[in-house]
VMD Tcl script that draws the C-alpha trace (Angstrom):
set ca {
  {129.62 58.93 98.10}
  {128.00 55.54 97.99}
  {126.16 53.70 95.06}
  {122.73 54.38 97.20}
  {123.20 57.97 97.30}
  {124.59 58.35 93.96}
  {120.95 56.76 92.76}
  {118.96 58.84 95.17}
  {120.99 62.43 93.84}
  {120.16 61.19 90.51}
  {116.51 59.78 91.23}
  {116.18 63.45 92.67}
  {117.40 65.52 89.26}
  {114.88 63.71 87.60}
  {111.55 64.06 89.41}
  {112.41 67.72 89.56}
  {112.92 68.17 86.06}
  {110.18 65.76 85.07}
  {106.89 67.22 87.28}
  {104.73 66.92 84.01}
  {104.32 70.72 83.33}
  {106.98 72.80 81.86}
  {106.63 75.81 83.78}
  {107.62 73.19 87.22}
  {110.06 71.37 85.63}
  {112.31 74.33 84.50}
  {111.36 75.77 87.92}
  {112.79 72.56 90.00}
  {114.72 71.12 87.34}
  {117.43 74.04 87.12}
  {117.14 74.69 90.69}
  {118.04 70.91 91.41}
  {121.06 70.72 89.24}
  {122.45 73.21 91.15}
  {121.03 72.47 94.49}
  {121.13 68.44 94.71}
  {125.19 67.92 93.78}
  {126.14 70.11 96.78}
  {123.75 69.32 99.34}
  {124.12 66.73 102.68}
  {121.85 63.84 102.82}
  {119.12 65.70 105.62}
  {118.86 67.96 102.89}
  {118.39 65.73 100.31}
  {116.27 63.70 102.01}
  {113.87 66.96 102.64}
  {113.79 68.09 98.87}
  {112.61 64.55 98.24}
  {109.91 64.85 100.42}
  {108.81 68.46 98.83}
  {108.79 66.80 95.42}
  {106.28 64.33 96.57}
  {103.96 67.91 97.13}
  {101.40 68.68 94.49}
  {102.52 71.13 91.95}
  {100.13 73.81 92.91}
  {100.96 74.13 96.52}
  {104.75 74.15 95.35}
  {104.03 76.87 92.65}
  {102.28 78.62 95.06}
  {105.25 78.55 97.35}
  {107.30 79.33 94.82}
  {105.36 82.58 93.45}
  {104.66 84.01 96.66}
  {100.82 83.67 96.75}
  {101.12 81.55 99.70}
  {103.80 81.09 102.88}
  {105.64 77.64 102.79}
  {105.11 75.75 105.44}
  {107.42 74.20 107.77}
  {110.22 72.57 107.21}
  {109.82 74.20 103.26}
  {110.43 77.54 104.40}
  {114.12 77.46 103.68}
  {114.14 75.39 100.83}
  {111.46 78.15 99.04}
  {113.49 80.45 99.76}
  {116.49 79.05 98.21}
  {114.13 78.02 94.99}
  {112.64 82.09 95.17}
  {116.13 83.38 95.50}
  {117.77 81.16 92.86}
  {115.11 82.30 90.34}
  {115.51 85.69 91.56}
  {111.95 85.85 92.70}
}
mol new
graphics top color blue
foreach p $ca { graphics top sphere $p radius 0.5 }
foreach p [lrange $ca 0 end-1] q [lrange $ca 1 end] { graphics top cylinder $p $q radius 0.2 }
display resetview
């Protein structure tokens, strides 16, 4: 793994864990240290696009009052499985 990726895992664990509400970052935060070590870089690269997302639309994701949209879909359901949701 380079240097670049190592930063961009790591740059990835934080802004999940540190969304500004507690309720998101324990949400993302735990789901990210055991989603970002193992994933490929497309992957990656799509979870740091869905952390750019207002917290709203991803709680609402997340809680099931709304359907993800695409390319989320499979990445909520990961997040809604992981927290047994």
């Amino acid at each position: 793994m380079s240097a670049d990726e190592q930063i961009f895992r790591r740059r990835a664990l934080y802004r999940a864990a540190h969304r500004g509400t507690k309720e998101m970052d324990l949400l993302l935060g735990r789901f990210a240290a055991a989603y970002v070590p193992g994933v490929d870089s497309d992957g990656l690269r799509l979870f740091e696009t869905f952390l750019k997302l207002p917290d709203p639309l991803i709680e609402g994701w997340i809680m099931g009052s709304r359907p993800p949209e695409s390319p989320f879909a499979d990445l909520v359901q990961s997040l809604r499985r992981f927290h047994g949701l």
